[in-house]
KEKOLVO-386836 format. One record per residue: residue in three letters; x, y, z of N, C-alpha, C in turn. Coordinates in steps of 0.05 Angstrom, whole numbers, padded with zeros to 5 digits, always signed. Layout:
<atoms>
ALAXYZXYZXYZ...
</atoms>
This chain:
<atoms>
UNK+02162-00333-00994+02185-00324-00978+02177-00301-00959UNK+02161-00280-00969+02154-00259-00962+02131-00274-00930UNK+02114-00288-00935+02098-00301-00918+02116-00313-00892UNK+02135-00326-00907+02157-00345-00880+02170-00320-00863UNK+02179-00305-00873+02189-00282-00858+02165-00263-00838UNK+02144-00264-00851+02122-00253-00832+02122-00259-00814UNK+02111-00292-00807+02108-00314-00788+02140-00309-00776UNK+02159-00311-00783+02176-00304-00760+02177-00286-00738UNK+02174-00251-00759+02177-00237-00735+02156-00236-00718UNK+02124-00250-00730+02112-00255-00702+02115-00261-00681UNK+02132-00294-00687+02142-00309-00671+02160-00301-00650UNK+02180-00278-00663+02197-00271-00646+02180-00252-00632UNK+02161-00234-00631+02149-00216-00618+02138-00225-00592UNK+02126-00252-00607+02111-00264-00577+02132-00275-00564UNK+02149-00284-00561+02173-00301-00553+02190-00277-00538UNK+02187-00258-00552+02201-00227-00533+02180-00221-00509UNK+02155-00220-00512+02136-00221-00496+02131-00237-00475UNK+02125-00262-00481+02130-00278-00465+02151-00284-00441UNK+02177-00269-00453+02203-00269-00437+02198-00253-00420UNK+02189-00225-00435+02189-00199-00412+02176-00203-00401UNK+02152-00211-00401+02131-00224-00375+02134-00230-00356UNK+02147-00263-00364+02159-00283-00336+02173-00261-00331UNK+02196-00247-00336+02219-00236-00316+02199-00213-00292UNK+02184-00207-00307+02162-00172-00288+02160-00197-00263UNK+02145-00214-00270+02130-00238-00250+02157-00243-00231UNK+02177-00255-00237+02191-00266-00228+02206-00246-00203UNK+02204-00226-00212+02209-00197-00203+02203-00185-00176UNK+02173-00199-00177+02160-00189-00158+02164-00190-00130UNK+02157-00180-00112+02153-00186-00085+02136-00185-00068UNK+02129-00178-00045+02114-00184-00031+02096-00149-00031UNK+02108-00135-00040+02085-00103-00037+02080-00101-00072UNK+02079-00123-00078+02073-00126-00121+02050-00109-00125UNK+02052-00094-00141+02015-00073-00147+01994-00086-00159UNK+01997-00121-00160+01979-00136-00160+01974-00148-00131UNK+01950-00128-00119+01947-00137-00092+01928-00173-00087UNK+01935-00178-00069+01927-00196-00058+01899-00195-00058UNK+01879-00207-00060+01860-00224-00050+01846-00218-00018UNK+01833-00210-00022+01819-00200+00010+01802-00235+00020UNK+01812-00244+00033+01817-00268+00043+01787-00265+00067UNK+01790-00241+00084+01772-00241+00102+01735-00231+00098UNK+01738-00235+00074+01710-00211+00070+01691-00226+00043UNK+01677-00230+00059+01651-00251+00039+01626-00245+00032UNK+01621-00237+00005+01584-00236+00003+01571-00255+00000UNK+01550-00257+00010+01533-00290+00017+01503-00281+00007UNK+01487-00302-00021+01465-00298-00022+01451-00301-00004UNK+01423-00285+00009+01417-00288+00024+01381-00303+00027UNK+01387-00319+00052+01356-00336+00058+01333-00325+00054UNK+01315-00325+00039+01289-00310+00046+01266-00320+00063UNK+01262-00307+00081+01248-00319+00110+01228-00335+00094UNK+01216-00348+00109+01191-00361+00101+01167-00350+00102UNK+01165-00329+00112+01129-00319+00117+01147-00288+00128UNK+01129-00272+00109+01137-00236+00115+01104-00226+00120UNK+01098-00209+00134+01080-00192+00129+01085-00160+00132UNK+01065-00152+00133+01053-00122+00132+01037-00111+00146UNK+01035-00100+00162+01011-00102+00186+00996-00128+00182UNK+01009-00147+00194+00994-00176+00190+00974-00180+00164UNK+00991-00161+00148+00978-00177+00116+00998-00192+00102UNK+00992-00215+00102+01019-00235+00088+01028-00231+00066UNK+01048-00231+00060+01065-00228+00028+01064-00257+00016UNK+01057-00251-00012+01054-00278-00029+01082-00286-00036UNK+01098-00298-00014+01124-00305-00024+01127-00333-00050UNK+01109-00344-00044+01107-00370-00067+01109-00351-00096UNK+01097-00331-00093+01103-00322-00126+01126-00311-00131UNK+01128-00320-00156+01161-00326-00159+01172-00290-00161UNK+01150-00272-00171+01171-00243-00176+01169-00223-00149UNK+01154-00244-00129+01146-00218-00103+01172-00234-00093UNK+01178-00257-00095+01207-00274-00078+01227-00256-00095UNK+01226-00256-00106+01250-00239-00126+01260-00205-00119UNK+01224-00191-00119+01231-00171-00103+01243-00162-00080UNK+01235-00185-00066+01240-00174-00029+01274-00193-00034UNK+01279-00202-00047+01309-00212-00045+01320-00186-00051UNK+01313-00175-00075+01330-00152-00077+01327-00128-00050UNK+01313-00123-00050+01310-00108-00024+01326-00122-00004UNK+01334-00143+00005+01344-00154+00033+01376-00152+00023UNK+01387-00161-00008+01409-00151-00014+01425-00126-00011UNK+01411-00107-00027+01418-00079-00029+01421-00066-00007UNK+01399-00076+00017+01398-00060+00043+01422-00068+00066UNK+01425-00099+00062+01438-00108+00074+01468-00106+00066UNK+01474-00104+00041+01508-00103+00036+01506-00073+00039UNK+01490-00052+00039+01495-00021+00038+01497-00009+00070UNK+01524-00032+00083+01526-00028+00115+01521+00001+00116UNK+01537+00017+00109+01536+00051+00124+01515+00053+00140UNK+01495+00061+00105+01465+00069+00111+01459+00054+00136UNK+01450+00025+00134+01429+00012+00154+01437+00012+00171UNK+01467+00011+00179+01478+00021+00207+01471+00049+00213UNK+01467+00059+00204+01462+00094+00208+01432+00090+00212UNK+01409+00070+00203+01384+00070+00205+01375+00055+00236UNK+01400+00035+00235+01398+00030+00268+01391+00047+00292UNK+01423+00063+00283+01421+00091+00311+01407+00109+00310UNK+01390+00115+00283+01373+00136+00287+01344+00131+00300UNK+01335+00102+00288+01321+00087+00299+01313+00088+00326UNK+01337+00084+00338+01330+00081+00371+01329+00112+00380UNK+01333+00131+00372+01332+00162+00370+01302+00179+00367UNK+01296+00160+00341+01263+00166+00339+01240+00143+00337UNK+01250+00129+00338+01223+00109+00340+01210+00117+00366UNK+01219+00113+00382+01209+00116+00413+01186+00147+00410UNK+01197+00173+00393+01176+00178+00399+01155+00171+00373UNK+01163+00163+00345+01140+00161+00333+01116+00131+00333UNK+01135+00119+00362+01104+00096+00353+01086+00098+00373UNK+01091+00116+00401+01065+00121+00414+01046+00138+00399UNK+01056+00156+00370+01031+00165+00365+01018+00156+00349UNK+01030+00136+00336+01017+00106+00317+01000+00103+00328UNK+01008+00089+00361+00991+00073+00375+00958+00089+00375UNK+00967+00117+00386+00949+00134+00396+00927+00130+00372UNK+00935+00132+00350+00921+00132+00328+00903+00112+00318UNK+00914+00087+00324+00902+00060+00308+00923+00052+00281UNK+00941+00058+00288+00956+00061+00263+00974+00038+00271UNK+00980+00020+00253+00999-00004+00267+01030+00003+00261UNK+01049-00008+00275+01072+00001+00287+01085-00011+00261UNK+01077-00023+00250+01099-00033+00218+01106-00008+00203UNK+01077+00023+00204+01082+00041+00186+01100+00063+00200UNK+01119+00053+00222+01158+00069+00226+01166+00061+00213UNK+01170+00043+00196+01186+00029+00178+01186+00046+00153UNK+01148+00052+00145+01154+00082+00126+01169+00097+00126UNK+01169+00111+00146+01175+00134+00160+01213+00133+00147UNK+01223+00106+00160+01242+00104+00151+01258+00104+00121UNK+01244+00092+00111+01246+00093+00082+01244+00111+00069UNK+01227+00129+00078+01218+00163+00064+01248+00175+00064UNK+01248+00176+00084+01277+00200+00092+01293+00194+00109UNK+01299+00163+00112+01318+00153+00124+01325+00175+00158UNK+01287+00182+00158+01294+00192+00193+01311+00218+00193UNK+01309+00234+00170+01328+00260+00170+01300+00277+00151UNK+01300+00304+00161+01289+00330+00141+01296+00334+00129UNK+01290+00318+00104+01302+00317+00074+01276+00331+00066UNK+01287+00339+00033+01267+00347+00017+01269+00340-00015UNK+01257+00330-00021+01254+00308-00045+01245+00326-00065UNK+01254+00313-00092+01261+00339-00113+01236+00345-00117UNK+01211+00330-00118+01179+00340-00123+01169+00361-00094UNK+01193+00363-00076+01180+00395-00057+01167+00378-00029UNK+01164+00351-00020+01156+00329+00003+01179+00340+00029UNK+01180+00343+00037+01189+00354+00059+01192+00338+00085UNK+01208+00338+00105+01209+00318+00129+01213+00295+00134UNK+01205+00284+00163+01205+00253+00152+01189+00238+00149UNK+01164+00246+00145+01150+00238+00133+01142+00248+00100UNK+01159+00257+00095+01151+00274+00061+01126+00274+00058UNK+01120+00303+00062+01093+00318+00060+01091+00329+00041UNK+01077+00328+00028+01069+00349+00005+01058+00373+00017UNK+01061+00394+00005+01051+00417+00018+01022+00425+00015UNK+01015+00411-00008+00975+00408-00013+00974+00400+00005UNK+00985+00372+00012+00971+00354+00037+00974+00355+00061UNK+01002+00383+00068+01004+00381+00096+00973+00402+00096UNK+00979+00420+00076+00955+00441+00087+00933+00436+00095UNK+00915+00411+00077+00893+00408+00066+00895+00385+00105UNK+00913+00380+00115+00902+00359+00136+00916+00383+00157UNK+00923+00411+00157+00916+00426+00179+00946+00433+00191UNK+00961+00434+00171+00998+00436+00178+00996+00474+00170UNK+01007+00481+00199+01022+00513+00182+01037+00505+00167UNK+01049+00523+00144+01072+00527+00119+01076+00547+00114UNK+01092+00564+00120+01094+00594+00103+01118+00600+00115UNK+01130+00618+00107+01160+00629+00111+01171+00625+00141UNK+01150+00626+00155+01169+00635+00182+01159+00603+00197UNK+01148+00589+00183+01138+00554+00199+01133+00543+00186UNK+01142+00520+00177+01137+00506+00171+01134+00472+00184UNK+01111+00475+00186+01107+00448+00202+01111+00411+00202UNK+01117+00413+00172+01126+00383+00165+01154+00379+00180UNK+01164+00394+00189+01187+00392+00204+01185+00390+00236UNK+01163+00382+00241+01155+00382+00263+01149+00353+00271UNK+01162+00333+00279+01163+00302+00278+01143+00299+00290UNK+01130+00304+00311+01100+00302+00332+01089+00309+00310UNK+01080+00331+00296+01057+00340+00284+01048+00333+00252UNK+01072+00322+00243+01076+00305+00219+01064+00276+00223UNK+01076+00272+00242+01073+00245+00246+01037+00239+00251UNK+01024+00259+00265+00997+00263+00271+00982+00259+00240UNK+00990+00275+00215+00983+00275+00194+00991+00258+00179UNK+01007+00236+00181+01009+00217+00163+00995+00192+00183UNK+00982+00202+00207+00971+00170+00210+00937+00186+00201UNK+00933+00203+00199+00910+00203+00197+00910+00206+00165UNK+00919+00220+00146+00929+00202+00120+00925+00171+00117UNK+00935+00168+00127+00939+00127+00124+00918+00117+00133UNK+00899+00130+00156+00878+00123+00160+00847+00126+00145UNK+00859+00149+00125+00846+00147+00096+00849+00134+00087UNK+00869+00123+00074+00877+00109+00060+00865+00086+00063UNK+00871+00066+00082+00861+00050+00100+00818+00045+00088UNK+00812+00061+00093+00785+00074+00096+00775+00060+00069UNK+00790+00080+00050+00789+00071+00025+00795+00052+00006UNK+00815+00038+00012+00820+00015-00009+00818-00006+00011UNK+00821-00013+00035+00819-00030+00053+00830-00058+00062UNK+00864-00053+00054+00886-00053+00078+00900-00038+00066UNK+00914-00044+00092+00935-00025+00101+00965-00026+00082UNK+00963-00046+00065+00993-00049+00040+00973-00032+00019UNK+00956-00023+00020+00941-00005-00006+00955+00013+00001UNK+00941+00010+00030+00945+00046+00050+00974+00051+00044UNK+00991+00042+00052+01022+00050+00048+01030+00057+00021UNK+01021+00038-00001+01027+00046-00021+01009+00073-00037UNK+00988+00068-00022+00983+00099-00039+00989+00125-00016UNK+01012+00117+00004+01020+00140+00011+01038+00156-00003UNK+01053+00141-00025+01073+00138-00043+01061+00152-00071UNK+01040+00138-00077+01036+00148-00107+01008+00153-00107UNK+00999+00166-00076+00973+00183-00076+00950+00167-00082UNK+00929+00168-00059+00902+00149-00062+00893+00151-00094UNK+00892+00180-00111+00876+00176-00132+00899+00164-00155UNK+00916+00170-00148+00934+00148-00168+00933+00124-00173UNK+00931+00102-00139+00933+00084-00139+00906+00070-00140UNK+00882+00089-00142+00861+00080-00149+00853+00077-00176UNK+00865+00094-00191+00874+00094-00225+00882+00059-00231UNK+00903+00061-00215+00913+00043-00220+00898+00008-00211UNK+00886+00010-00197+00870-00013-00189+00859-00012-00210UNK+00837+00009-00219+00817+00003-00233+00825-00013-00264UNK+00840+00006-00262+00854+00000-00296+00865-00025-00291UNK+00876-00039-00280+00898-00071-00283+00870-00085-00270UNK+00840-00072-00263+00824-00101-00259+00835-00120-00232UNK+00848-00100-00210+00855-00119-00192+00849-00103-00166UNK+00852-00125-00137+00848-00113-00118+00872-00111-00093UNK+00897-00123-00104+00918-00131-00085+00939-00110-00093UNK+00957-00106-00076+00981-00086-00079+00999-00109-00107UNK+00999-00140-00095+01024-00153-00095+01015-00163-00130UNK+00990-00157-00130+00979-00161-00167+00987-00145-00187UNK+00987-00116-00169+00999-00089-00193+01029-00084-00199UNK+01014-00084-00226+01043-00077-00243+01045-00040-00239UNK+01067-00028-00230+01073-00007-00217+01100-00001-00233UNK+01102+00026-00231+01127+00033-00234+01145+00032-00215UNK+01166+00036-00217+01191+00029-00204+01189+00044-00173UNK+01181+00065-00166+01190+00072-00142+01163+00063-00126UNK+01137+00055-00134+01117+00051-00117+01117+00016-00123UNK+01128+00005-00141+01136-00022-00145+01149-00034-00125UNK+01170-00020-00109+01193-00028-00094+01185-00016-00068UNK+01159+00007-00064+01157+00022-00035+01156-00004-00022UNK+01137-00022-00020+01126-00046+00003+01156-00065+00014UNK+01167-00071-00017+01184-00084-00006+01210-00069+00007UNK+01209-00049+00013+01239-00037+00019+01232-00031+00047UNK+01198-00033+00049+01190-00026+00080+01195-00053+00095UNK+01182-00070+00079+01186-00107+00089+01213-00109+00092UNK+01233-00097+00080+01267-00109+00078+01274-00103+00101UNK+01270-00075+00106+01276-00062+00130+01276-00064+00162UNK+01239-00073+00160+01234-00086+00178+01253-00114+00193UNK+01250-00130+00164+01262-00161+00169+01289-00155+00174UNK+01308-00134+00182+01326-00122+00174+01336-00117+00211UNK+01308-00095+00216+01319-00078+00235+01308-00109+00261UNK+01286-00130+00247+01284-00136+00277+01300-00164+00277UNK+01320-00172+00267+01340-00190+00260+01370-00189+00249UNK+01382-00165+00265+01412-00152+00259+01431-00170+00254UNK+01426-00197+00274+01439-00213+00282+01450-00225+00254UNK+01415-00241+00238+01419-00253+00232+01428-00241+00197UNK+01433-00214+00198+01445-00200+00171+01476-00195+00174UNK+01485-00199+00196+01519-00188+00201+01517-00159+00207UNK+01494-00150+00223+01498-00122+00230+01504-00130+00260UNK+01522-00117+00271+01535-00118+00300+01540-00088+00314UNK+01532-00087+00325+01531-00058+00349+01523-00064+00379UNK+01534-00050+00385+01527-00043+00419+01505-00018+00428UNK+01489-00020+00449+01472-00002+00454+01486+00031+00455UNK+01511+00019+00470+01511+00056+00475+01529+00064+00447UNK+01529+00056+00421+01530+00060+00394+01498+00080+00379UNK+01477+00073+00389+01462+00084+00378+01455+00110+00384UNK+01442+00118+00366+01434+00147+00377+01411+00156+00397UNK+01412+00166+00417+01382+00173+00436+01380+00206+00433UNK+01355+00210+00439+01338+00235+00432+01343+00243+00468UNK+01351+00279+00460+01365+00295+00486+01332+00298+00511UNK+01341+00301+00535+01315+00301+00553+01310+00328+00548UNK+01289+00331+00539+01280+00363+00537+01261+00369+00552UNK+01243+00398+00551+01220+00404+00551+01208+00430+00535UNK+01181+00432+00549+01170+00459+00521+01162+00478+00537UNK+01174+00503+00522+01159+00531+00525+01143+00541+00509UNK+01118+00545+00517+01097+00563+00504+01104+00586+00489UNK+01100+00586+00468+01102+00619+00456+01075+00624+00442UNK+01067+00645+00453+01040+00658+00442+01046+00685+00430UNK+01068+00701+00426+01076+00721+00418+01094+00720+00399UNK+01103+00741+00388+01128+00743+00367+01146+00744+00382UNK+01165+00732+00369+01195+00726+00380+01217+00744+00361UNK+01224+00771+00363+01239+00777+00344+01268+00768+00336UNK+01285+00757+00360+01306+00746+00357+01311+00713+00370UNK+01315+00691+00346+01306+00671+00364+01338+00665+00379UNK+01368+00679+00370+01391+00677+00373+01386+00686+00412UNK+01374+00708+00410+01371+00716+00440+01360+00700+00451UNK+01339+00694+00447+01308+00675+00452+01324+00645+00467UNK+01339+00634+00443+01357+00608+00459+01379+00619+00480UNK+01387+00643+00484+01414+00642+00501+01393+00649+00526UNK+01376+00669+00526+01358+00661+00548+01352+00642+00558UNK+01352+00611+00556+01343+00588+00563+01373+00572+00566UNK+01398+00581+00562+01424+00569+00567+01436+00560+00544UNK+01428+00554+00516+01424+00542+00501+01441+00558+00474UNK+01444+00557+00456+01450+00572+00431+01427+00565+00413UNK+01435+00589+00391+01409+00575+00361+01412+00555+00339UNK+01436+00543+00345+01440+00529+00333+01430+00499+00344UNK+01425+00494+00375+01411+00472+00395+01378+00470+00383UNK+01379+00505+00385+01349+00503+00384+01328+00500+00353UNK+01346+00505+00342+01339+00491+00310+01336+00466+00312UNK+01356+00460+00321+01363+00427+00323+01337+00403+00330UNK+01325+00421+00350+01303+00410+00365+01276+00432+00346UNK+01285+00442+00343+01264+00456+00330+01259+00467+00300UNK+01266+00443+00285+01277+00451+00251+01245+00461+00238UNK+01217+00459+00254+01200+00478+00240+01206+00506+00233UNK+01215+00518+00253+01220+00552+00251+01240+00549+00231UNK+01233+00571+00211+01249+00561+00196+01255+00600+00189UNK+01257+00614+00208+01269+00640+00210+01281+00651+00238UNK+01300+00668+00236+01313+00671+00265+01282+00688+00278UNK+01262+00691+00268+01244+00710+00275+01221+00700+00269UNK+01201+00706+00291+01173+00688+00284+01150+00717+00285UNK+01135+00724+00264+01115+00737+00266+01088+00738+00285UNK+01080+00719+00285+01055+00711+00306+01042+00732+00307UNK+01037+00747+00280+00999+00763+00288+00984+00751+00296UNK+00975+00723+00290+00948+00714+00307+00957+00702+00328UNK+00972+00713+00341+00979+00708+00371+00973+00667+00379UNK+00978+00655+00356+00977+00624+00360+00996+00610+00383UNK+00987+00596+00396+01014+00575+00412+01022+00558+00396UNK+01048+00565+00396+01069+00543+00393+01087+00528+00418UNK+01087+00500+00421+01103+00497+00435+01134+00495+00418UNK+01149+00505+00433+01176+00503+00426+01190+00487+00445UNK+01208+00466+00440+01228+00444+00441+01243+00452+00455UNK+01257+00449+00479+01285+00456+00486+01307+00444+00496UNK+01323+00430+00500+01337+00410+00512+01353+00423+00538UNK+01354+00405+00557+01364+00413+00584+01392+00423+00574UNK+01400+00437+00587+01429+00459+00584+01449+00444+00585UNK+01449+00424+00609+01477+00408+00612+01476+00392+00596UNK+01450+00373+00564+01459+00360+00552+01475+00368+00530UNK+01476+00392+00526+01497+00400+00508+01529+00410+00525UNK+01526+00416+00546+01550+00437+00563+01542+00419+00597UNK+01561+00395+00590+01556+00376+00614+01571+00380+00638UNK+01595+00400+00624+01609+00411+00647+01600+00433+00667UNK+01578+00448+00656+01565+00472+00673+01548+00466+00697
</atoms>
């Protein structure tokens, strides 16, 4: 008896339930806080080209976990619009000047694509102390001839960085002998990744088993690439005068101390906040210069900030 009565007020519970349900439903209308369905907006697995390289070193796409990698890379980069739209416009901002000094170098034009990936093209500084956009270590800017000290710091200097990571890479290069070594042990340091050859018994980037952030450097440079020179065919859409361009400047010599650099820019038409801008080495309103060294300093024409003057 006790059991038959159980099973009832179940019954009636769900049967109360069920009622109040349909009626909420029935209820509804057209602004219901069960929104609709976004009808216009689609994620699509994406094709993986047939043939990638690296400074014309081919990627073993036939193996099944390097196809796997660079998929993820072409995903992540490609549904994470903001960023790679933001890597577009900066792109056309600095590439122009960092691949004549590639060229200058012998350095092939695939390694802007580093450049990009490091610091997404902004003076960042990465929690291990790498600095710029090229993330420098401060052993290594020194040790290849970068001032560093309170009042300069030179990894912030896009010309003069850029000078030290091709001649970097051209170590690199030197030593393991190509240029996907070279890149990757820009990442996890020639003697690291020479550790690492020795020990796994191999001689290819695409053989080593790596940890996660020097695992993924090649392919995030390859994604990028396949990325930035085929917008079309990822659903990135922009117009030229969308991107960003670098202001027409020129340079003044300084061979002396500068005690105020606030004065220093209004002398030239400019404020200190322009002149940082163009000049994020100085990294004090005040420059010492006992050894009376030249620096060129950056300045942008007056009317590109104050077009009305």
């Amino acid at each position: 008896m006790k059991l038959k009565k159980t099973i009832l007020s179940i019954l009636v519970i769900v049967a109360s339930f069920v009622v109040l349900t349909s009626s909420f439903y029935n209820h509804q209308d057209s602004t219901s806080v069960f929104p609709k369905p976004i009808l216009d907006y689609n994620i699509y697995a994406l094709p993986i080209p047939e043939s990638l390289d690296f400074c014309q070193e081919a990627v073993p796409l036939n193996v099944p976990d390097i196809k796997e990698r660079i998929d993820r890379e072409l995903l992540v980069n490609t549904y994470w619009q903001s960023n790679v739209l933001l890597l577009f416009k900066r792109s056309n901002k600095y590439f122009p000047i960092i691949e004549p000094i590639l060229a200058s170098y012998g350095v092939p034009d695939d390694f802007k694509y580093l450049a990009l990936i490091e610091s997404g093209l902004m003076n960042v500084t990465s929690p291990a102390g790498a600095k710029g956009f090229w993330q420098i270590m401060k052993s290594t800017g020194k040790e290849y001839g970068l001032e560093i000290n309170s009042n300069v710091d030179e990894r912030y200097n896009l010309i003069l960085s850029t000078k030290v990571a091709c001649r970097y890479l051209l170590d690199a290069k030197s030593k393991f002998g190509s240029w996907t070594l070279a890149a990757a042990a820009y990442n996890a340091g020639m003697n690291g990744m020479a550790k690492e050859l020795e020990r796994q018994s191999v001689s290819d980037y695409y053989d080593l088993l790596l940890g996660d952030e020097t695992g993924r450097y090649i392919f995030r440079i390859l994604a990028l690439k396949e990325i930035l020179n085929h917008p079309k065919k990822y659903g990135i859409n922009f117009e030229k005068e969308d991107l960003y361009s670098h202001a027409p400047t020129y340079s003044v010599e300084v061979d002396t101390a500068v005690t105020d650099f606030v004065q220093f820019a209004q002398r030239f038409g400019i404020n200190y906040k322009q002149l940082k801008i163009h000049n994020p080495w100085l990294r004090e309103k005040f420059l010492n210069n006992t050894s009376r060294k030249k620096y060129q300093i950056e300045l942008p024409e007056p009317k590109y900030y104050n077009p009305n003057n």
